[in-house]
Structure formats: structure tokens, C-alpha cells
N, C-alpha and C positions, 0 to 999 in steps of 0.2 A: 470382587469388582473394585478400584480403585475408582477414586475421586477424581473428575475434571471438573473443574472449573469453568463458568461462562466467561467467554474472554469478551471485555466490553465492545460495544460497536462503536462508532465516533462516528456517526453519517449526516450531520450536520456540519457548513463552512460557518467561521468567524473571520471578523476582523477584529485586528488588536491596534489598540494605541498606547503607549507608553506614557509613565506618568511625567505629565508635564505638557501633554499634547492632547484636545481634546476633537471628538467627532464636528463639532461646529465648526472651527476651525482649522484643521489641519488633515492630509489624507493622513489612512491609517498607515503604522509601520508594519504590518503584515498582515497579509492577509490569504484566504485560502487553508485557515488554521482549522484542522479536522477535530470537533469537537462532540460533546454531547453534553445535552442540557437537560438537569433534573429538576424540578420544582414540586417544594412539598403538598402535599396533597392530601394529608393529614389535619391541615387547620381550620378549624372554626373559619365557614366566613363570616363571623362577626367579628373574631381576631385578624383574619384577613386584611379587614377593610381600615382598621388601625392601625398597625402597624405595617410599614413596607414589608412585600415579602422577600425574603431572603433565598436566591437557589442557589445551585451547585452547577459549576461548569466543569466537566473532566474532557481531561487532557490527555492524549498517550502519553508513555512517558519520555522526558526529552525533547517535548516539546515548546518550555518555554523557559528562560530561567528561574528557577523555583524561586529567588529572594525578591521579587521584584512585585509587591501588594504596590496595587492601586493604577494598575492596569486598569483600560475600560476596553470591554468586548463588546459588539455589535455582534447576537446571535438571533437567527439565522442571516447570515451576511446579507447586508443589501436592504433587512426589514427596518431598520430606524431604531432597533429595541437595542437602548444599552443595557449594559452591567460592569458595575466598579470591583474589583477585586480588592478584599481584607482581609481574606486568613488564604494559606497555603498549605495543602498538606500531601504526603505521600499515601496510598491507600493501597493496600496489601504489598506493602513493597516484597521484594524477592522472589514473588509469585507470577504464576505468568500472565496472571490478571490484575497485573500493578496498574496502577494511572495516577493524574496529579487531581488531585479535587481543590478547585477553585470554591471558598467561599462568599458568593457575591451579591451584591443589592443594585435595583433599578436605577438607574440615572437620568438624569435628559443629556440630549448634544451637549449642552454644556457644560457634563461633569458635577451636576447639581442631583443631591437626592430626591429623584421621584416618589411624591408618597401614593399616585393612585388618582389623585383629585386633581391636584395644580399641576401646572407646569411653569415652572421660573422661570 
């Protein structure tokens, strides 16, 4: 019996803003963007509640250009919840279960880090 792989689903919309352009002020530059969002589920929430959390946005692949950190996602479209993108990476590439995994943190409209408590 041979190996398959679960090929990821992406059944949530995003919008994107490019960096330089923030959800307060500007519409997004795409949007409609078929994503999936992971959020770890593994941490203390006493660590939680200190530090921002950090999740993972994946992407089919091709879907966006890989060099471009500091994108802000609105996921699920329409809800008001940002995330800033800071790392990029390729995940299983060559496989048929490849996708782009966004590593991203909370923001407000304004492109400001969300810690949980304030809002700037």
C-alpha cells in the first residue's frame, strides 16, 4: 500500500494588504484569497496571555509572492482580525501537499502589534 498524503484544504477567504497599505486606511489589494489558518494550541495560557500569539497562515502554492514579509491578512474576510506577515516559508515543497506557510502576529487596522489587552 503506498503513501498519500492529505492534500491541505484552504476553506477560509482573506484579504491582503501590501506592505505599505494599512486595513484603516486603504481597501485591500486582494482579496478573495483561499486560505487556511492555524493557531497553536499547544501553549500555556499563562504564556498565552503574555506574549502575542503567533499563528500560521497557509497558502496554496502560487498564491502570493513568496518575498514580500509584512503583508497584513484580514482572516476570515470581513471579520476585522488582522495578521502581519514575518517569515515565509515553502512547506513540503515538491509534494503534492506543498503550500506557502505564513508566519504571522495579531495587528490592529492600524498595523500596530496587538497584544491581547490594548488596542493603539
Amino acid at each position: 500500500m503506498s503513501f498519500v498524503p492529505n492534500l491541505p484544504e484552504f476553506n477560509l477567504l482573506a484579504s491582503m494588504w501590501n506592505p505599505g497599505f494599512v486595513p484603516a486606511a486603504d481597501p485591500p489589494n486582494l482579496t478573495d484569497l483561499p486560505v487556511q489558518k492555524y493557531i497553536y494550541s499547544r501553549l500555556a495560557h499563562e504564556a498565552a496571555a503574555l506574549v502575542p500569539q503567533h499563528i500560521q497562515l497557509r497558502l496554496p502554492t502560487g498564491s502570493i509572492i513568496l518575498s514580500n514579509v509584512g503583508q497584513i491578512f484580514e482572516v476570515p474576510q470581513g471579520d476585522a482580525r488582522y495578521f502581519k506577515c514575518f517569515q515565509i516559508f515553502m512547506q513540503h515543497e515538491g509534494f503534492p501537499n506543498e503550500y506557502i506557510m505564513l508566519m504571522c502576529s495579531p495587528v490592529t487596522a492600524a498595523g500596530f502589534l496587538f497584544n491581547g489587552r490594548t488596542n493603539p
